[in-house]
C-alpha positions in Angstrom: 80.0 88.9 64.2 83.4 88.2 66.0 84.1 91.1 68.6 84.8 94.1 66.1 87.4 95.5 68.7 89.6 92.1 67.9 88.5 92.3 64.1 89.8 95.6 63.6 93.2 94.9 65.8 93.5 91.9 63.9 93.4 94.4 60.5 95.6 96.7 61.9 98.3 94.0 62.8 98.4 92.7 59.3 98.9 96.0 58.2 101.4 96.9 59.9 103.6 94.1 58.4 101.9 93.6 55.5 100.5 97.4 54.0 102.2 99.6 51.5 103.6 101.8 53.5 106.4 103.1 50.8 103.3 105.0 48.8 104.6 108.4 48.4 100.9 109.7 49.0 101.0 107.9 52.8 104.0 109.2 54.0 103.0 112.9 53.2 100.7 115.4 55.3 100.3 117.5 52.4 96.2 117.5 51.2 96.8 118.6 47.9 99.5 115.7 47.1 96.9 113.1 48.8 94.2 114.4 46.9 96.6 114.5 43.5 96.9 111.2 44.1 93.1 110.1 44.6 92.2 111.9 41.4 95.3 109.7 39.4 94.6 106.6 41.4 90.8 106.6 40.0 92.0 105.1 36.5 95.4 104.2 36.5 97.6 101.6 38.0 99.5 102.0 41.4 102.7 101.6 39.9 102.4 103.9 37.3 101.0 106.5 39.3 103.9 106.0 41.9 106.9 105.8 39.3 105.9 107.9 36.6 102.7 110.3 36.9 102.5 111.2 40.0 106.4 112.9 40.8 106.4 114.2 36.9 103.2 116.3 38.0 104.6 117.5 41.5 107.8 118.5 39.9 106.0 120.7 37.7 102.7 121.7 40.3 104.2 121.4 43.6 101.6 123.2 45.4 97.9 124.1 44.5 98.4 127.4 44.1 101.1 127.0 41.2 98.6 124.3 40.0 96.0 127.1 40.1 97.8 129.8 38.0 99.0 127.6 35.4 96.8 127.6 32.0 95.0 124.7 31.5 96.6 123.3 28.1 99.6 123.2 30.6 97.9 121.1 32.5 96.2 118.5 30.1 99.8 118.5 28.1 101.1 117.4 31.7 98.4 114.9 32.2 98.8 113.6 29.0 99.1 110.0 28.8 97.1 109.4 31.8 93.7 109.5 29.8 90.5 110.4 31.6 90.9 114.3 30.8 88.1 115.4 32.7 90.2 114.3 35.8 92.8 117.3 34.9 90.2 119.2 33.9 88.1 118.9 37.4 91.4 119.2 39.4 92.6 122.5 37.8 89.0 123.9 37.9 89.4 122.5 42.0 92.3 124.8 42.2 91.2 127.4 41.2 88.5 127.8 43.5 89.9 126.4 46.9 93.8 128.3 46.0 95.4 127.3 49.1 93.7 124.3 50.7 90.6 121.8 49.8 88.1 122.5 52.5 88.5 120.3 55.1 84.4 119.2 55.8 82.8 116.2 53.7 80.1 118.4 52.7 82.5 121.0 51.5 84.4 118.5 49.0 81.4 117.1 47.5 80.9 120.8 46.2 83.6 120.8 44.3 84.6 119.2 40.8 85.2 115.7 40.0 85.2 115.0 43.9 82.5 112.0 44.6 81.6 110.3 47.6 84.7 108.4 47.5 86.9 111.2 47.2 85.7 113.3 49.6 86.0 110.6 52.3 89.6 109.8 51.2 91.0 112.9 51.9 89.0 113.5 55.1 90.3 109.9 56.0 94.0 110.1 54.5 94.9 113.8 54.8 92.5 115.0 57.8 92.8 111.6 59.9 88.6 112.4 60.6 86.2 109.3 62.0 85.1 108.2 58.3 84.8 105.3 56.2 86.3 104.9 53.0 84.9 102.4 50.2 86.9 102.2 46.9 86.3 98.6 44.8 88.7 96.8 46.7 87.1 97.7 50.6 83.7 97.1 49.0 85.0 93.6 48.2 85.9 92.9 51.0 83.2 94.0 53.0 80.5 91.9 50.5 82.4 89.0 51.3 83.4 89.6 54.7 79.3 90.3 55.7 78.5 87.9 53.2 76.5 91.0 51.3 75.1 89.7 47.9 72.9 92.0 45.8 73.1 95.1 48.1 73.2 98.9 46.7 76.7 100.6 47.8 74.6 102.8 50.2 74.4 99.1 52.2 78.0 98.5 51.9 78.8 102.1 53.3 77.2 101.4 56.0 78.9 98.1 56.7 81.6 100.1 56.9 80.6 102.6 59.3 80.0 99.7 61.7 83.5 98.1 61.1 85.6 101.0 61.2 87.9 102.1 63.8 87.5 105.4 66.2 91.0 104.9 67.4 92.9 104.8 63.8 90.5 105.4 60.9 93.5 106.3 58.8 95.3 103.0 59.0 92.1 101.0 59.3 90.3 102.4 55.6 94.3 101.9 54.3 94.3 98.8 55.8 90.8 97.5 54.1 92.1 98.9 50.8 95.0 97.0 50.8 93.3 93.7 52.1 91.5 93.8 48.8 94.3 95.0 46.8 96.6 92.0 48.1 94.8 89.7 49.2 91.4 89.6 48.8 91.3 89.9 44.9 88.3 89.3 42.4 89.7 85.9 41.5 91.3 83.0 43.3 91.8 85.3 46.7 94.3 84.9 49.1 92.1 83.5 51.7 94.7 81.7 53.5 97.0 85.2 54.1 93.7 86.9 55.3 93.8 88.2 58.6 90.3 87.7 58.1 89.6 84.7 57.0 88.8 82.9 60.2 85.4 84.5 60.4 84.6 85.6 56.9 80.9 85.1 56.0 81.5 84.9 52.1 84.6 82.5 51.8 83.0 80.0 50.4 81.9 81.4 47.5 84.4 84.4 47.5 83.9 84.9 43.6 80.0 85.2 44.0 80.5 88.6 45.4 82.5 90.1 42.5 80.6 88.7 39.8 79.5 91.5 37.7 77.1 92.5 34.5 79.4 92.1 31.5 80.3 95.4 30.1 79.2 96.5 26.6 81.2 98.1 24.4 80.6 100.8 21.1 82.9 100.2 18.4 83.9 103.3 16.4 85.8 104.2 13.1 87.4 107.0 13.6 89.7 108.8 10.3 92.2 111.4 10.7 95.0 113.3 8.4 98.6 113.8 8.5 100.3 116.6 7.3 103.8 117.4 8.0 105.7 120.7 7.1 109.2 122.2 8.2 109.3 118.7 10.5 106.0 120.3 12.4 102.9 118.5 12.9 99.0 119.7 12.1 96.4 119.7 14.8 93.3 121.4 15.4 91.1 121.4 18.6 89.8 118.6 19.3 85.8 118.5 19.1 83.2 116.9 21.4 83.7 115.9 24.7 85.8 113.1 24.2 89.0 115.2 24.3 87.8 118.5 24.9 90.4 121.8 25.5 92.7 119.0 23.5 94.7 119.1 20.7 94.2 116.5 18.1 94.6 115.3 14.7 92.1 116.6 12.0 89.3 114.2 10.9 89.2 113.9 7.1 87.2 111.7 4.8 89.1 108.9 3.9 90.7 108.3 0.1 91.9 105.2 0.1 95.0 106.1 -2.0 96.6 108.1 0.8 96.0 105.2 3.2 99.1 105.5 5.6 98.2 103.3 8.0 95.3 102.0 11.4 95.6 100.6 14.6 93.2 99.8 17.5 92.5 102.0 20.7 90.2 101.6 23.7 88.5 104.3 25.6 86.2 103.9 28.0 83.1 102.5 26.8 84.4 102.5 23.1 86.9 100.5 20.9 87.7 102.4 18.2 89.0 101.6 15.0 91.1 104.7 14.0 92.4 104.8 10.2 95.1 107.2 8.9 95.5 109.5 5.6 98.3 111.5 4.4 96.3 115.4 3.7 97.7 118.0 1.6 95.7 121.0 3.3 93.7 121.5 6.7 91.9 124.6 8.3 91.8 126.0 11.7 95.2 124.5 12.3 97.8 124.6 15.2 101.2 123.8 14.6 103.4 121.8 16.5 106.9 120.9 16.1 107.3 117.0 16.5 110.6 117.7 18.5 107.9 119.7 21.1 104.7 117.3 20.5 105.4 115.9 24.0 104.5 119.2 25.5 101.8 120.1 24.1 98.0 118.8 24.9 97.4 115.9 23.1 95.8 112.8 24.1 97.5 108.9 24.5 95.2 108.5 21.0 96.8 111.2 19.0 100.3 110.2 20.3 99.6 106.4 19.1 98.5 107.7 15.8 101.8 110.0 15.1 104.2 106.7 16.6 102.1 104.6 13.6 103.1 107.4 10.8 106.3 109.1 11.9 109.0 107.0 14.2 
């Protein structure tokens, strides 16, 4: 390999002209708005995480304590929209146990919920500035191409990265990486001439062999759910299973066709579902909501594309 001392000033250069330094999570030294961010980067796009999610949240859970003390349908009715409610889930259940600050050891953050190996090295690397390497999907593609590394487990790829990464400026090297693969070298038709890299980049060649991946299989689901409106307020009932749990949702009913209202497609993680919609006269265990408040309250991006089909 080229002298790793030149590889990683080469890196560094590029970034400093070329990175995304305007992130609000990169120009903060607060943990708990760098680790925020890691939890709402993990399924959601930059952008919308940046304009939308990611202030919204702050403005109401500036700190971890107030994150902390506020009850947890606050929280998913906050989060709603972003999907993935185990992620609000975890990161209330986080604040609760560490109050004022995330531990500030690897070892430490593992122990705690919904915080992986990737995690826990991003905030030791972003918010601590400590000697470790980070690999999200975009470093890891880069280093498989970089190394030329076909096949290998991501224990292999971690510790490619080890051996690339930077003593002097971990921080700016692991953000550097990421946005190598997040600007550059993408899964298909890479930028290989912008690529600080690219003069010495084992896996050029082929640059799509290393992102080639088993196609993904999805369940499809029909799903059926009731309407019923009084005094312009909404019926919901807790939601059951895991899919939205400590949610809000609409009540699942057997369907009679002639109080069809209406269907529409959703995606969830591993499923596509199918979701069919029945006007209902009566419904047990029920919440009401007004519709004017519905935004508030904990409901999932599902629920809220079922009541846009039937009621604006």
């Amino acid at each position: 390999m080229k002298n790793i001392t030149l590889v990683q000033k080469e890196l560094l250069t590029w970034y400093n002209k070329h990175g995304r330094h305007e992130l609000p999570w990169r120009k903060t030294d607060d943990i708990y708005h760098i680790y925020l961010s890691e939890i709402m980067l993990q399924q959601t796009q930059v952008n919308r995480v940046r304009d939308e999610y990611y202030p919204q949240f702050l403005a109401k859970f500036p700190t971890l304590a107030s994150l902390a003390e506020t009850p947890l349908d606050d929280v998913l009715a906050a989060w709603s929209g972003l999907g993935y409610y185990s992620r609000a889930r975890n990161l209330h259940k986080t604040a609760q146990l560490s109050q004022k600050s995330l531990p500030k050891t690897f070892k430490e953050l593992l122990a705690l919920p919904g915080i992986g190996q990737y995690t826990a090295s991003a905030i030791c690397s972003f918010g601590y500035e400590q000697n470790v390497p980070v690999v999200d999907t975009n470093i890891a593609r880069v280093l498989k191409r970089y190394f030329a590394l076909l096949h290998v487990k991501d224990k292999t790829v971690w510790e490619y990265a080890q051996k690339l990464l930077n003593h002097k400026e971990p921080r700016n090297h692991n953000l550097a990486l990421m946005d190598l693969g997040s600007m550059v070298c993408l899964p298909k038709n890479p930028k290989c001439a912008e690529c600080p890299l690219q003069a010495n980049c084992q896996g050029k060649e082929e640059a799509e062999l290393y992102t080639q991946k088993k196609k993904k299989e999805y369940e499809s689901l029909e799903l059926f759910y009731g309407i019923l409106v009084q005094d312009d307020k909404i019926a919901l009932t807790p939601a059951r299973g895991n899919m939205y749990k400590n949610m809000l949702e609409l009540p699942s009913v057997e369907p009679i066709e002639e109080d069809y209202l209406g269907s529409f497609k959703h995606a969830y993680t591993k499923y596509r579902l199918h979701v069919k919609l029945y006007k209902i006269y009566t419904c047990t265990e029920v919440v009401w909501v007004s519709i004017d408040e519905l935004h508030k309250a904990p409901v999932s991006s599902l629920t809220k594309k079922a009541l846009s089909t039937v009621l604006y």
